[in-house]
C-alpha positions in Angstrom: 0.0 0.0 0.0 1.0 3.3 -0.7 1.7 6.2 2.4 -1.1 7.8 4.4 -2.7 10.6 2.5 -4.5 13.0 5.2 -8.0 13.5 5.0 -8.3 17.4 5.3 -11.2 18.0 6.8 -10.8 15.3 10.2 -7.0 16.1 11.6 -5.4 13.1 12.6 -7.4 11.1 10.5 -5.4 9.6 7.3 -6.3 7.1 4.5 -4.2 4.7 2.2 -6.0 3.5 -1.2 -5.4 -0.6 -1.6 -3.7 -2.0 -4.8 -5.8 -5.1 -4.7 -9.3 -4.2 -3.4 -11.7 -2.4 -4.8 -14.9 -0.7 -4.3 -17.3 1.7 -6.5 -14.7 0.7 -9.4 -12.1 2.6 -7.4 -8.9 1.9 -5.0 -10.8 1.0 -1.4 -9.8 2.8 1.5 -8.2 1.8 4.5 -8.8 4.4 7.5 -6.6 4.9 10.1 -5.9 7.5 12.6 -2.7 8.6 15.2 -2.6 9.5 18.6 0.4 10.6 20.9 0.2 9.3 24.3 3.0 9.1 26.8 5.6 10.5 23.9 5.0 7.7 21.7 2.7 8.3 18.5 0.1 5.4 17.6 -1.6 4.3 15.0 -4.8 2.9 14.7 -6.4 1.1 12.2 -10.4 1.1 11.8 -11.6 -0.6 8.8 -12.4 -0.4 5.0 -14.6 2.0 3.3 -16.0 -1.0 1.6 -17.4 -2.5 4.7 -19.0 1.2 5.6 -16.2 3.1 7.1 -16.2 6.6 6.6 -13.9 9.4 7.6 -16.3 11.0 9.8 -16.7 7.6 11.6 -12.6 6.8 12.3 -12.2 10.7 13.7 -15.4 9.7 16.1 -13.1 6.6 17.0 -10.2 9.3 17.3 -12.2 11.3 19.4 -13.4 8.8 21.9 -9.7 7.1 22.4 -8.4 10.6 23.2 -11.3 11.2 25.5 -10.5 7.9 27.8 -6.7 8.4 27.9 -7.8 12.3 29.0 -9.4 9.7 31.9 -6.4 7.5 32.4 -8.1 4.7 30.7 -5.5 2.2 28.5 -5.8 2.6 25.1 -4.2 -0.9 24.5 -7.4 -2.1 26.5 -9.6 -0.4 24.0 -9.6 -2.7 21.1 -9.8 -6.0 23.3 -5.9 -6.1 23.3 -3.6 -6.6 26.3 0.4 -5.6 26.2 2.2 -8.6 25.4 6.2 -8.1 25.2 8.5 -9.8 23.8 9.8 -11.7 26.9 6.0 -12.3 27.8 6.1 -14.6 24.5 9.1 -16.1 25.1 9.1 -17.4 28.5 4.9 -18.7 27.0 7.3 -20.5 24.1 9.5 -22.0 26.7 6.8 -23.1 28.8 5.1 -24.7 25.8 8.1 -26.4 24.4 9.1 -28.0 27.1 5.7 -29.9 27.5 6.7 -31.1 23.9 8.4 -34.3 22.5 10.0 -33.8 19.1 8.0 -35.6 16.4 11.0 -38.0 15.7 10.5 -38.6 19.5 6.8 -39.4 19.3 7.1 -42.3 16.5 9.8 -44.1 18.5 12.9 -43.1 16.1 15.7 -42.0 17.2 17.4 -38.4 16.2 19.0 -38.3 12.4 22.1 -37.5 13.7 22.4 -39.5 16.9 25.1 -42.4 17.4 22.9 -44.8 16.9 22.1 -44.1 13.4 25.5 -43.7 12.3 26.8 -47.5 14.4 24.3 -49.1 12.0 
C-alpha cells in the first residue's frame, strides 16, 4: 500500500487506497488515525470503506480514544488487546516447548544425527 494521504477535513485522520481491493470501481480505502500518548505516537487502524467506514466515523473513534486516555483509561485495553512483550512470549514459548516431545521422538525413532544411526 502506498503512504497515508491525510483527509483534510478530520485532523489526525489519514487514508491509504489498496492496490488489490476495490470498491465503487475505485482503489478501497483503509482508515486509520494517530494518537500521541505518553511521547510515543500510535496508529490505529479502523476498517475499510468498503465494509462502511467513513472518515467521519474513524475521527469519532479518534475522538473517543483521546477522550478515555484524558481519563487515564489504557488505550491498549480499547480494542480487546492486552500488552504482550516480547519476553512475555518467550518465556509462554518456553513453557510450551518443554511440554513437547520432538515428532521424531513421538514415532519411537531416534534423532537423524544421533550415534545410533551412524553405528548401524
Amino acid at each position: 500500500m502506498p503512504d497515508r494521504i491525510a483527509v483534510k477535513k478530520f485532523p489526525g485522520v489519514f487514508y491509504r487506497e489498496s492496490v488489490r481491493r476495490v470498491h465503487n470501481s475505485k482503489p478501497d480505502k483503509s482508515f486509520c488515525f494517530c494518537y500521541e500518548h505518553q511521547g510515543k505516537k500510535h496508529w490505529e487502524t479502523v476498517g475499510w470503506a468498503s465494509r462502511g467506514i467513513t472518515a467521519a466515523y474513524a475521527n469519532q473513534v479518534r475522538i473517543d480514544i483521546l477522550n478515555k486516555l484524558r481519563f487515564g483509561e489504557n488505550p491498549a485495553l480499547l480494542n480487546g488487546r492486552k500488552s504482550f512483550t516480547f519476553g512475555q512470549a518467550a518465556e509462554a514459548w518456553l513453557v510450551w516447548a518443554k511440554g513437547r516431545r520432538p515428532c521424531h521422538q513421538a514415532r519411537g525413532r531416534p534423532l537423524p544425527h544421533s550415534p545410533e544411526n551412524r553405528l548401524r
